[in-house]
C-alpha positions as CSV (number, residue, x, y, z in Angstrom):
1,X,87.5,302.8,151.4
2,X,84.4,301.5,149.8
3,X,82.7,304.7,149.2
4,X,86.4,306.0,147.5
5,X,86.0,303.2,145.6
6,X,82.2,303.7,144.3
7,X,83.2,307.8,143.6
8,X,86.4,306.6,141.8
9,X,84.9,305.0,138.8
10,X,82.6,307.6,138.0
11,X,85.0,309.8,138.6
12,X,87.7,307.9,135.8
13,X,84.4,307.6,133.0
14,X,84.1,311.3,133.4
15,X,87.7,312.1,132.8
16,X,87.7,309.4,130.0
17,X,84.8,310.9,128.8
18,X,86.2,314.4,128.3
19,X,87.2,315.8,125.2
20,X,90.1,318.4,125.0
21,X,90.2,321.1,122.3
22,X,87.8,320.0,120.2
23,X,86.5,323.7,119.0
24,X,90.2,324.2,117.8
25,X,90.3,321.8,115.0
26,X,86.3,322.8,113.7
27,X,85.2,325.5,111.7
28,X,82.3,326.0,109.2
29,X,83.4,322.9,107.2
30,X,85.0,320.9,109.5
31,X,83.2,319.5,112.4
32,X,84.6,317.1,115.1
33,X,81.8,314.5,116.3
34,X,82.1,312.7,119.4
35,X,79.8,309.4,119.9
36,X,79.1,306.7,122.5
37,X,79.6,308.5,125.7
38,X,81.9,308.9,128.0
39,X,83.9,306.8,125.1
40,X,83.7,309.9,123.0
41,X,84.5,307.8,119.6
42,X,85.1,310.8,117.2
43,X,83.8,311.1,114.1
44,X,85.6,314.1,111.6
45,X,83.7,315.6,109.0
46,X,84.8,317.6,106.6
47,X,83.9,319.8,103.3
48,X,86.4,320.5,101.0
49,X,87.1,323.4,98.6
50,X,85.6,322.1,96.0
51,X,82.5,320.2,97.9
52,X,83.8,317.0,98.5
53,X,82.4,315.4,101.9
54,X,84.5,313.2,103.6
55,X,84.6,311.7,106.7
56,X,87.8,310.0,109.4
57,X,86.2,307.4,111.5
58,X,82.3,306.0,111.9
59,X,82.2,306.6,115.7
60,X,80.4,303.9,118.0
61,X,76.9,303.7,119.9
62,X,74.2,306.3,118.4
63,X,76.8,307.3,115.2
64,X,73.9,307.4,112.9
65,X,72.1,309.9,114.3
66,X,75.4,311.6,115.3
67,X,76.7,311.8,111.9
68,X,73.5,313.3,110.4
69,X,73.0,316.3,112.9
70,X,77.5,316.6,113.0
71,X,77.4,316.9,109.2
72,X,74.1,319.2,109.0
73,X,76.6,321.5,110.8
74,X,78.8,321.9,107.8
75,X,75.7,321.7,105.4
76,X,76.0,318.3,104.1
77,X,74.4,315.2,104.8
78,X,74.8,311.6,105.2
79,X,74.1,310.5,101.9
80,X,76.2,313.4,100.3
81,X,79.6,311.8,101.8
82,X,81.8,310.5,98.7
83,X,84.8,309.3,101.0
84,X,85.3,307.7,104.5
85,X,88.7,307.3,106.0
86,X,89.1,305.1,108.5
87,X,92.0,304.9,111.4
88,X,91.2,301.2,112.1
89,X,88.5,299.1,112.5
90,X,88.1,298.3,115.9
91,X,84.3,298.3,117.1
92,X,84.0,301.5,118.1
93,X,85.4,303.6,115.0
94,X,83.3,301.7,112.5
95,X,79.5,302.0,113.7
96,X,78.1,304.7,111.5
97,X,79.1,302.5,108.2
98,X,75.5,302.0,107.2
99,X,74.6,305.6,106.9
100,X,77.3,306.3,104.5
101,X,77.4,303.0,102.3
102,X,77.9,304.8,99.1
103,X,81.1,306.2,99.7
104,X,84.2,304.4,99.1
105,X,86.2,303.5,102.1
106,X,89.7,303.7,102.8
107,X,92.4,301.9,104.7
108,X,95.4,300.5,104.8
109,X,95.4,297.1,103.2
110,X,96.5,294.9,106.3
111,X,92.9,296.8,108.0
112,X,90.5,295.6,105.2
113,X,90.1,291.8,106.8
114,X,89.8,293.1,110.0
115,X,86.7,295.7,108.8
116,X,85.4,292.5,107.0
117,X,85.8,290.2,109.7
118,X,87.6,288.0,107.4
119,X,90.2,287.7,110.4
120,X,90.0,288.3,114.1
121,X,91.7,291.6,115.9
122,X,94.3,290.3,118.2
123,X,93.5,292.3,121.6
124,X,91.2,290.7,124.1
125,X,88.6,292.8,124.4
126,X,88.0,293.1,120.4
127,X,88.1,288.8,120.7
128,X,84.7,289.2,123.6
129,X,82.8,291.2,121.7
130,X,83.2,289.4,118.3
131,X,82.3,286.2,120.4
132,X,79.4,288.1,122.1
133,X,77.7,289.9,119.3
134,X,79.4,289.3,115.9
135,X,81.6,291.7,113.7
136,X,80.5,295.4,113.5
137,X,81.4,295.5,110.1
138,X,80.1,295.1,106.7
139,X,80.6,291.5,104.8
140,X,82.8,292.0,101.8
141,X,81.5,293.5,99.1
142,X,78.6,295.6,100.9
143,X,80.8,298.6,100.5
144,X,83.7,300.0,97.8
145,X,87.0,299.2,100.2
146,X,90.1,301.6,98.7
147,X,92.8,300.0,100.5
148,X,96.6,301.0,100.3
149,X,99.7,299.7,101.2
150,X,102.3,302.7,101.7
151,X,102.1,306.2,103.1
152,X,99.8,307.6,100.2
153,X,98.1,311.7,99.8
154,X,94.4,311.9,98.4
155,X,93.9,315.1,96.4
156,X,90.5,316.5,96.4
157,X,90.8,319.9,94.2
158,X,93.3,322.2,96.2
159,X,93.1,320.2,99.7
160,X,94.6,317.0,100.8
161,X,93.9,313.9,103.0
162,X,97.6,312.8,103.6
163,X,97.6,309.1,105.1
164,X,100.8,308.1,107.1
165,X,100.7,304.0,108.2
166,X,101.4,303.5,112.0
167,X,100.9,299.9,112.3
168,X,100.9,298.1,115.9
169,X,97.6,299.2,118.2
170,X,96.3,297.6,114.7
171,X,97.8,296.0,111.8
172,X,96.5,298.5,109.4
173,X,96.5,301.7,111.9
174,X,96.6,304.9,109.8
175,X,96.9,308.4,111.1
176,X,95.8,311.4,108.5
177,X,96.5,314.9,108.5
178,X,94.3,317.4,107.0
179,X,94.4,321.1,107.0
180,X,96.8,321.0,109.8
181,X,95.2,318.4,111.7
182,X,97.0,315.0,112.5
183,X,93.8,312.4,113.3
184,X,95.7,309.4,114.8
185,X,93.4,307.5,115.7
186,X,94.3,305.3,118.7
187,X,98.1,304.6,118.0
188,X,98.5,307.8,120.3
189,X,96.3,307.5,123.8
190,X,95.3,309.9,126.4
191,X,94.6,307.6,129.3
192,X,92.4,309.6,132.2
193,X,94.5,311.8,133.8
194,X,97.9,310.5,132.9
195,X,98.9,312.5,129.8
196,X,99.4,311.5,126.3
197,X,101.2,308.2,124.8
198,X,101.1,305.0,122.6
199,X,97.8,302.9,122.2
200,X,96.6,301.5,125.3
201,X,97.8,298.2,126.0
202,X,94.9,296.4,126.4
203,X,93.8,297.3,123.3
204,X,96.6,297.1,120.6
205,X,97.9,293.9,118.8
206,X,101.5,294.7,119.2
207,X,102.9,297.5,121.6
208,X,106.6,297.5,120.1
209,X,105.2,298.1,117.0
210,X,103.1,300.9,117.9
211,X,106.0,302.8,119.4
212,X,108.0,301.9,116.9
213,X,105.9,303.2,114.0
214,X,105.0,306.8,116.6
215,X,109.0,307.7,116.0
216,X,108.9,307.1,112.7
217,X,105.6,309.0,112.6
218,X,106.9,312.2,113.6
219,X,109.5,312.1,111.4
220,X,107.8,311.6,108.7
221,X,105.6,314.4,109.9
222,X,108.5,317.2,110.0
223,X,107.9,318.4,106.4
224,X,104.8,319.0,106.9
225,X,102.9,321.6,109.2
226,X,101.1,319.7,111.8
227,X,99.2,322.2,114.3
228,X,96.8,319.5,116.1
229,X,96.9,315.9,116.8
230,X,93.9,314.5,117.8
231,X,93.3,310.9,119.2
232,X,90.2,309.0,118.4
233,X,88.9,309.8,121.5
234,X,88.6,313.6,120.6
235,X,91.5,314.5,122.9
236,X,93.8,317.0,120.7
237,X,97.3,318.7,121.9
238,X,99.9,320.8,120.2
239,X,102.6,318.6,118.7
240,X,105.7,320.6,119.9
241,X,108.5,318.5,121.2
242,X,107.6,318.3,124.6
243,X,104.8,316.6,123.5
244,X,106.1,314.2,121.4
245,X,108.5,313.2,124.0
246,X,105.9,312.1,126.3
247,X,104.4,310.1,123.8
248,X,107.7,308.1,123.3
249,X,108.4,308.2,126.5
């Protein structure tokens, strides 16, 4: 029993630490960067059309470095990024904020205190590690916050960043689709081996929320043709109703 138990937790980081599909949702000017492993924080990069650089998400441990060699893929570099979108704010989506400082952020306005640290996130483990080694953040005014309040589409030439609000796993969760490509951040999980569903427990402020806004997520998605939704984790899966089911489930 003890030596299950000393090849099971390896065994769990590894399947937490594996990313599914990635190389679908990439091409010469996207680029999907996981950080921090086995935690795989991802970090989505993006050129547009007309040259625009924009990142979803800052990643977690090493997402510096990370961000510099993921967005040399697509020919761009750190300093070069006008726009960051973040899903929420928890620890480790936020890391990489100092490399791209210039660019304006945005998120949905119930996020912004959280990315200041102006309030506390409500789940434990976010509670520890502000108590243990302070806000990951920036201090308010470091860096040009863009926040919104509704569902709201970001034109950049011909392409879009549309943001759809999922409050619950955070107040300010936010999911964007781009080019076919839902990024939900964490208000949809893939827990080890278990299959897709809401945020983890553990992690999210307020669970019937977080269900709550996933049905009225895919709703809101119908118009709209969504080919990949990715979690923050860099796990992606065809949204076809099967799919979606399990998620509500």
């Amino acid at each position: 029993m003890r030596i299950a138990r000393l090849f099971a937790v390896p065994l769990l980081l590894a399947l937490a630490g594996c990313t599914l599909n990635l190389p679908r949702v990439e091409g010469p000017d996207r680029n999907a960067i996981p950080t921090a492993w086995p935690w795989e924080s991802l970090i989505y990069a993006a050129r547009t059309a007309d040259g625009h650089v924009f990142v979803v998400d800052l990643g977690w441990h090493g997402a510096a470095d990370a961000l510099e060699h993921g967005l040399a893929r697509i020919g761009a570099r750190p300093e070069e990024v006008t726009d960051v979108f973040l899903t929420h704010s928890h620890r480790d989506h936020v890391q990489g904020w100092t490399a791209v400082r210039q660019a304006r952020f945005h998120m949905a306005q119930a996020e912004v205190p959280l990315f200041l640290g102006q309030v506390r996130h409500a789940d434990l483990p976010s509670r520890v590690s502000a108590a243990a080694v302070g806000d990951p953040g920036p201090w308010s005014g470091e860096v040009a916050v863009r926040p919104f309040s509704r569902d709201t589409v970001f034109a950049f030439g011909a392409d879009t960043v549309r943001a759809f609000l999922v409050p619950g796993h955070t107040a300010g969760s936010t999911a964007y689709l781009y080019r076919g490509v839902l990024l939900a951040g964490d208000a949809i999980s893939r827990p080890y081996h278990t299959g897709y569903g809401p945020g983890m427990g553990i992690f999210t402020a307020d669970r019937a929320a977080g269900r709550a806004s996933l049905a009225s997520l895919f709703e809101r998605l119908r118009p709209y043709d969504v080919q990949w939704v990715c979690t923050a984790h860099g796990k992606c899966a065809r949204p076809d109703e099967r799919f979606i089911r399990k998620v509500l489930r």
